[in-house]
C-alpha positions in Angstrom: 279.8 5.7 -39.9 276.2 4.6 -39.3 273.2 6.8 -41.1 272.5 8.3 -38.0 275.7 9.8 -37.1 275.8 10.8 -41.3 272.5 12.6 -40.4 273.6 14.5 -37.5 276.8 15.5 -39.2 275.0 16.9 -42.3 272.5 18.8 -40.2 274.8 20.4 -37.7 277.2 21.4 -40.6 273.6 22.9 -42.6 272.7 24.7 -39.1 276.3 26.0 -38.8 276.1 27.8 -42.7 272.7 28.6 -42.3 274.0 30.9 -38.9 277.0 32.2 -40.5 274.7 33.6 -43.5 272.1 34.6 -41.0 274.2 36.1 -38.4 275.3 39.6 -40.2 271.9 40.7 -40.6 270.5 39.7 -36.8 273.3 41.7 -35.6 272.9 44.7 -37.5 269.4 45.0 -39.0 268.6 47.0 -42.1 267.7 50.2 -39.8 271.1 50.2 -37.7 274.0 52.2 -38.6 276.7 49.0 -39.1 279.8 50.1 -36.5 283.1 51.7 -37.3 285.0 48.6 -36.2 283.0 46.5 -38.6 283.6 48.9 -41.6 287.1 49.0 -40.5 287.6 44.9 -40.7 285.7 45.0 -43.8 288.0 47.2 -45.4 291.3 45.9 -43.5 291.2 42.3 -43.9 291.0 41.2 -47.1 294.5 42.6 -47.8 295.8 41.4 -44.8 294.3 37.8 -45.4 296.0 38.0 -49.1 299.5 39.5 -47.6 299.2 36.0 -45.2 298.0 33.3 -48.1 300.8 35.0 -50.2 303.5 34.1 -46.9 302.1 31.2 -47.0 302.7 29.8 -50.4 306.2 30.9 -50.1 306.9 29.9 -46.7 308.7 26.5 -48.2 310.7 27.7 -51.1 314.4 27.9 -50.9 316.9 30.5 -53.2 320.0 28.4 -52.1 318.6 24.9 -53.8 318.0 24.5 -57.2 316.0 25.6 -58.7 316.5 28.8 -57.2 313.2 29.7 -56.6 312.7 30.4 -60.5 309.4 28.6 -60.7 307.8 30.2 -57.9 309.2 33.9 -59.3 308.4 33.1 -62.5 304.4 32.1 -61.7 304.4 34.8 -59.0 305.6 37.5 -61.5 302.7 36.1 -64.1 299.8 36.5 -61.8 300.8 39.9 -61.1 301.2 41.5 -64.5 298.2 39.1 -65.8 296.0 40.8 -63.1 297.4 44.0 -63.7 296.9 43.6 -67.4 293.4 42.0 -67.7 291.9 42.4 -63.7 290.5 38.6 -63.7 291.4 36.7 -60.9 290.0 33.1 -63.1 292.9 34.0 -65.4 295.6 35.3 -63.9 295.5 32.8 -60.8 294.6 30.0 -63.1 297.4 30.7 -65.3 299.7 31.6 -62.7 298.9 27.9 -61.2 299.0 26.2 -65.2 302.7 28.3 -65.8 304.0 26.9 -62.0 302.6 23.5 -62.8 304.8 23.5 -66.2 307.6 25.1 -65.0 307.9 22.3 -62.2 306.3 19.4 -64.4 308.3 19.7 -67.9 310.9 22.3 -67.4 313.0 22.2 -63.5 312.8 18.8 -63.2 314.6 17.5 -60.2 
């Protein structure tokens, strides 16, 4: 890459955050009423886009080979009670990700 193109990439990728931060608030300005549909997303998505991240991790895991899908329960099962016990996503998805780590690393070896 020559320091020109480096240049332009940096400042089009700076532009493109800068308008993503800017945006909301040029579309509805402090004295607008923000719209139904916007509330409605806002309220909607994050579950949904959890639900999908969640299908996602799972999406290649396999009860018929061994390990059985053990690991992934196991972690899985962590990060839910740890959240539900303590409510800090650091910990519980950190230790969630440690415990899967260790499960596959030292314990179901393959």
């Amino acid at each position: 890459m020559t320091t020109v193109h480096t240049i332009l990439t940096v400042v089009v990728i700076a532009l493109a955050t800068f308008l993503t931060r800017v945006l909301p608030f040029l579309l509805f300005p402090s004295g607008r009423r923000t719209p139904q549909f916007v509330v409605y997303l806002g309220a909607v998505l994050p579950h949904a886009v959890i639900g999908m991240l969640v299908v996602y991790c799972f999406r290649g895991v396999s009860v018929t080979a061994c390990p059985h899908a053990v690991p992934e329960a196991a972690a899985a099962a962590f990060v839910v009670l740890m959240h539900r016990w303590r409510h800090n996503l650091l910990l519980s998805i950190g230790g969630g990700t440690a415990l899967y780590m260790i499960l596959v690393q030292l314990v179901f070896i393959s």
